[in-house]
C-alpha positions in Angstrom: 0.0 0.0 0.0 1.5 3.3 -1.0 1.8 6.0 2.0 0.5 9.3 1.7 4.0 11.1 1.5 4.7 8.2 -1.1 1.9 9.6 -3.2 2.9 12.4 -5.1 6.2 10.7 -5.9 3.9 7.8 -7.7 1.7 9.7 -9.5 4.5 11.8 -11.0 6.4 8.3 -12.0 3.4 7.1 -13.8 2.3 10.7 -15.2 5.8 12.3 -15.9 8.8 9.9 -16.0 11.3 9.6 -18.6 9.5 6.4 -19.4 6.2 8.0 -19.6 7.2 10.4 -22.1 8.6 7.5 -24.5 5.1 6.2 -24.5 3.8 9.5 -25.2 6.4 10.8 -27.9 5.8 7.3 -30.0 2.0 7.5 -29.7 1.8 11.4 -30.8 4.2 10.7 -33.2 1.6 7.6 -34.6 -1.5 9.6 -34.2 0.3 12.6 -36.0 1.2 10.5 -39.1 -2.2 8.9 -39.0 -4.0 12.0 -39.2 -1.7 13.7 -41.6 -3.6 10.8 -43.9 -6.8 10.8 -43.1 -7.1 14.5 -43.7 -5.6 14.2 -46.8 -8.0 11.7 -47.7 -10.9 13.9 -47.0 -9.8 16.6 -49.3 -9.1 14.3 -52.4 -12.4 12.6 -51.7 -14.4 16.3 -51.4 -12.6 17.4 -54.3 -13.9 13.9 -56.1 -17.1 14.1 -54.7 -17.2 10.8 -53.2 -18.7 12.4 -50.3 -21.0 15.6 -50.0 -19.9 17.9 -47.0 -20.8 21.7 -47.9 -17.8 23.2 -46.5 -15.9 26.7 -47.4 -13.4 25.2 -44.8 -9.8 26.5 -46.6 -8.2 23.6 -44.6 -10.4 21.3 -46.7 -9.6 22.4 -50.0 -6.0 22.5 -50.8 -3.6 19.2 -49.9 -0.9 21.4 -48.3 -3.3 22.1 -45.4 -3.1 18.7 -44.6 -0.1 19.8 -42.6 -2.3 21.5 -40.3 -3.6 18.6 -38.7 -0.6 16.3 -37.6 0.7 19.7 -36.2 -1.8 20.4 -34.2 -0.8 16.6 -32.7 2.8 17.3 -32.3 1.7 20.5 -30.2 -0.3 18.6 -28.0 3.0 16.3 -27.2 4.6 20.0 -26.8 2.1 21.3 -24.2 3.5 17.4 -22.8 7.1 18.2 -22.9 6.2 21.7 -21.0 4.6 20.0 -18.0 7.6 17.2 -18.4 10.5 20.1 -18.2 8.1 22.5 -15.1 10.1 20.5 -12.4 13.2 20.0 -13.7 14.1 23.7 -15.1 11.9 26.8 -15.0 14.0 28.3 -18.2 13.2 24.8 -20.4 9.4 25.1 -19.3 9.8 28.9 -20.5 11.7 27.9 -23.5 8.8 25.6 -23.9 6.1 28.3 -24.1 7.9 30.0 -26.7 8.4 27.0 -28.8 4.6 26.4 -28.6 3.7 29.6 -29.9 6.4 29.6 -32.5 4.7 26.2 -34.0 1.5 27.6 -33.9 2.5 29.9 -36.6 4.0 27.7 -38.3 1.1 25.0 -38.6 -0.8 28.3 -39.6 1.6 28.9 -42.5 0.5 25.5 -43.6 -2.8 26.7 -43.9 -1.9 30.5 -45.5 0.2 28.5 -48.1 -2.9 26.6 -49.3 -4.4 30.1 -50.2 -1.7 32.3 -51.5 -2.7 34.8 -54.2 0.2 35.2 -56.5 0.2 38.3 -57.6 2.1 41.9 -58.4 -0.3 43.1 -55.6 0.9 41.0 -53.1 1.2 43.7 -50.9 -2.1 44.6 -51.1 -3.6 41.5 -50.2 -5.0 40.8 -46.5 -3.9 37.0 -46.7 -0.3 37.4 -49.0 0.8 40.1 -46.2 -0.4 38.3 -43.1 1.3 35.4 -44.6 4.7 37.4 -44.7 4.4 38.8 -41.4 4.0 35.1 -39.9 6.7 33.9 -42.3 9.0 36.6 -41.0 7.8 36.1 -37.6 8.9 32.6 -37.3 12.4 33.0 -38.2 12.8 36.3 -36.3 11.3 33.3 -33.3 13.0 30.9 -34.0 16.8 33.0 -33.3 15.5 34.3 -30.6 14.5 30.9 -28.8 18.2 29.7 -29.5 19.7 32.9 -27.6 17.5 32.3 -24.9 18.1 28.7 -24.5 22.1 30.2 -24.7 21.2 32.3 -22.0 19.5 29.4 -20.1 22.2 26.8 -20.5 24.5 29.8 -19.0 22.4 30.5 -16.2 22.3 26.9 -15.0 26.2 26.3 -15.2 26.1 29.1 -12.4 23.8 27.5 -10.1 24.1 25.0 -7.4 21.5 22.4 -7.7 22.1 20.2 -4.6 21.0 22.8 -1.9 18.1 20.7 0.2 15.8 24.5 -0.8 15.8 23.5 -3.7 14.9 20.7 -3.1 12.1 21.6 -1.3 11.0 24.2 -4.6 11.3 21.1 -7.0 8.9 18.8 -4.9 6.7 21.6 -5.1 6.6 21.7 -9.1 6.0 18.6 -9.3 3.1 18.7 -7.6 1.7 21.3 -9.7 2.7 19.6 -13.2 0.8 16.7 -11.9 -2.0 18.7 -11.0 -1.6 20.2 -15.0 -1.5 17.2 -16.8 -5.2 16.0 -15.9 -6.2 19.9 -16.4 -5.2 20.1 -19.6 -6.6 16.9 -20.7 -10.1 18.1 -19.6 -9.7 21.4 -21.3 -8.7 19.9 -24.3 -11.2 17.1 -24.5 -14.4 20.1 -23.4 -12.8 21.9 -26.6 -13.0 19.5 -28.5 -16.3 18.2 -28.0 -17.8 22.0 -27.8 -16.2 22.3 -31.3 -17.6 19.3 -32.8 -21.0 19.9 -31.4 -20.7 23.1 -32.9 -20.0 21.7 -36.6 -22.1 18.9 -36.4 -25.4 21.2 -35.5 -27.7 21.9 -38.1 -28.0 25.4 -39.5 -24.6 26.5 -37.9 -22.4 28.5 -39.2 -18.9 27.1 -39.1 -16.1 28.7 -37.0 -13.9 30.8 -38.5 -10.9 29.6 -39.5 -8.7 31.9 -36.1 -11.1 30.4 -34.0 -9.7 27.0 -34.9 -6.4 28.1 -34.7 -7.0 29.1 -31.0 -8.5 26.5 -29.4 -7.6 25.3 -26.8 -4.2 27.2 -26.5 -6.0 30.7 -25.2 -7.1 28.8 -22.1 -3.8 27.0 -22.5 -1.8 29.9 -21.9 -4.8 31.5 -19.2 -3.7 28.7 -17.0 -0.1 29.1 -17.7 -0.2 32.9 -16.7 -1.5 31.3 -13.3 0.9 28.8 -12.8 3.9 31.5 -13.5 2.2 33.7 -11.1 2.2 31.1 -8.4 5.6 29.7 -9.1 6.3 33.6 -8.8 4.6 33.3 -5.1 6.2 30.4 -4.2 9.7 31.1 -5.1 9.7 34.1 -2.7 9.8 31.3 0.5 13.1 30.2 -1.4 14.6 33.6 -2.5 14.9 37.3 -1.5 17.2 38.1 -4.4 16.0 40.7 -6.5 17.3 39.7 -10.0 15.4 36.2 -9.3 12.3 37.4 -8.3 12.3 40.5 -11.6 13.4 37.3 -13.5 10.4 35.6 -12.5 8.1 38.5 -12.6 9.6 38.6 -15.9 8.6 35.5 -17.4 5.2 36.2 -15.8 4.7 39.5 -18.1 5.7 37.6 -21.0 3.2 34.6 -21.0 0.9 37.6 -20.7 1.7 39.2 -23.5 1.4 35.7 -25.7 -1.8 35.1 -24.2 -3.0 38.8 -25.3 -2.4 37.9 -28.7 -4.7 35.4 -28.9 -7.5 38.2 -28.4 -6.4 40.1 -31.2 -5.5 39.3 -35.1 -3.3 40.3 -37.9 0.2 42.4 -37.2 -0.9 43.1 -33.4 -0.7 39.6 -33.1 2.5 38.7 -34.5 4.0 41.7 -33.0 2.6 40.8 -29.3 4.0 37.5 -29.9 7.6 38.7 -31.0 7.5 41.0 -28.3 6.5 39.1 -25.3 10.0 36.5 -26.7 12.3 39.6 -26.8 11.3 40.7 -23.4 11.9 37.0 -21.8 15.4 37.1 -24.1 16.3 40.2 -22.2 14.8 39.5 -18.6 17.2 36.7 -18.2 20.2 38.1 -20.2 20.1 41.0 -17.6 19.2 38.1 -14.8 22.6 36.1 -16.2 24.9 39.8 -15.7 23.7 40.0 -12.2 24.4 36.1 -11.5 28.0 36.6 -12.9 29.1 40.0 -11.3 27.6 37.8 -7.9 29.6 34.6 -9.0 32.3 36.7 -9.7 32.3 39.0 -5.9 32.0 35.6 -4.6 35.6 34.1 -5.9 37.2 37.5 -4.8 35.9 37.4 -1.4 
């Protein structure tokens, strides 16, 4: 019989261990492929007629959309990987935010791709601009996720991780990331059902195609917001240093501003979204001078 203190160290084994996320890595990865072919299938068989589903849906009419859907799958082992890394490093599980957002535009690219207008007025198109803002978007992301995991890596060669305080803040993050993983799975199955109740009703008009691509991940990053904030909380029982707790503070305001973005559409969006990366990039770039100059006191004294 498993002791009460013995609890939370069980349910994290069976919810969160190294094993755990095998399993789930090699069944996303499945499901993923799967779906990248059954999609497919439905658009050749709409475009064939074999089967008669009035849709204007643009991720049913071009093939390259296809992409959209085994995306969405390898995000959901992402929003995995983020719970996975809360415990173990508070810079991965931030690098993991940013990483999720990043490949949301991307699996939206998928989508603009499929409905491109190629013409000399591309600059005057709604879609064609958008579409270059994202595109531009992601690479300017995806730099500034590798200086921050730079910055991370740096950060951690600094720290001692055997203190028993430590300790004591770990054990409490895993408590919360088991408390996340059943969360999440109930938000996203309500989303899903809600959204397929809301396509199969008769005489109901069809959600717009940025409502799709929020689902799930506004209230995704509503919770996350609340987790920061009460890792924020917690971490002032551990630490009175104030580079730590603006660092924290830090990462707080940025998971705010990614969250905002998901209320708004067009260049606000992508520019909220850039934004709320550069501030975490400089947060703990100005975080890592203050742990050197301390490191450094340290040796002199």
């Amino acid at each position: 019989m498993i002791k009460i203190k013995n609890i939370v160290p069980f349910i994290f084994e069976k919810l969160l261990s190294d094993k755990t996320r095998g399993k789930a890595e090699n069944i996303i990865l499945k499901l993923a492929i799967l779906s990248f072919f059954i999609h497919l299938a439905i658009i050749y068989f709409l475009k064939l007629d074999f089967v008669d589903f009035p849709s204007n849906s643009e991720l049913l009419k071009n093939p390259i959309s296809a992409a959209y859907t085994p995306f969405s799958f390898i995000l959901v082992y992402e929003v995995y990987l983020l719970i996975y890394y809360l415990p173990k490093s508070f810079t991965t599980y931030i690098t993991k935010q940013y990483e999720i957002i990043t490949l949301i535009i991307i699996r939206k690219l998928f989508k603009d791709l499929s409905a491109l207008e190629l013409t000399a007025d591309w600059f005057e198109i709604k879609g064609d601009l958008q579409f270059t803002y994202d595109l531009v978007a992601s690479l300017v992301l995806f730099y500034l996720i590798y200086l921050f995991q730079k910055q991370g890596k740096r950060k951690a060669s600094q720290e001692t991780i055997t203190k028993p305080i430590i300790e004591k803040f770990v054990q409490k993050k895993k408590l919360i990331a088991i408390i996340l993983v059943p969360l999440f799975f109930v938000i996203g199955l309500y989303t899903f059902i809600d959204w397929s109740a809301g396509i199969s009703a008769p005489s109901t008009k069809l959600p717009s195609f940025e409502s799709i691509n929020n689902l799930f991940f506004d209230q995704f990053f509503t919770v996350l917001i609340l987790v920061d904030v009460i890792l924020l909380l917690i971490s002032f029982f551990y630490t009175d240093q104030f580079h730590k707790i603006i660092r924290n503070s830090g990462f707080v305001i940025s998971t705010i501003l990614i969250r905002m973005s998901f209320g708004v559409s067009g260049l606000i969006s992508t520019v909220l979204i850039v934004a709320a990366v550069l501030f975490g990039l400089a947060i703990i770039t100005i975080h890592n001078k203050y742990e050197m100059d301390s490191f450094t006191d340290k040796k002199l004294n």
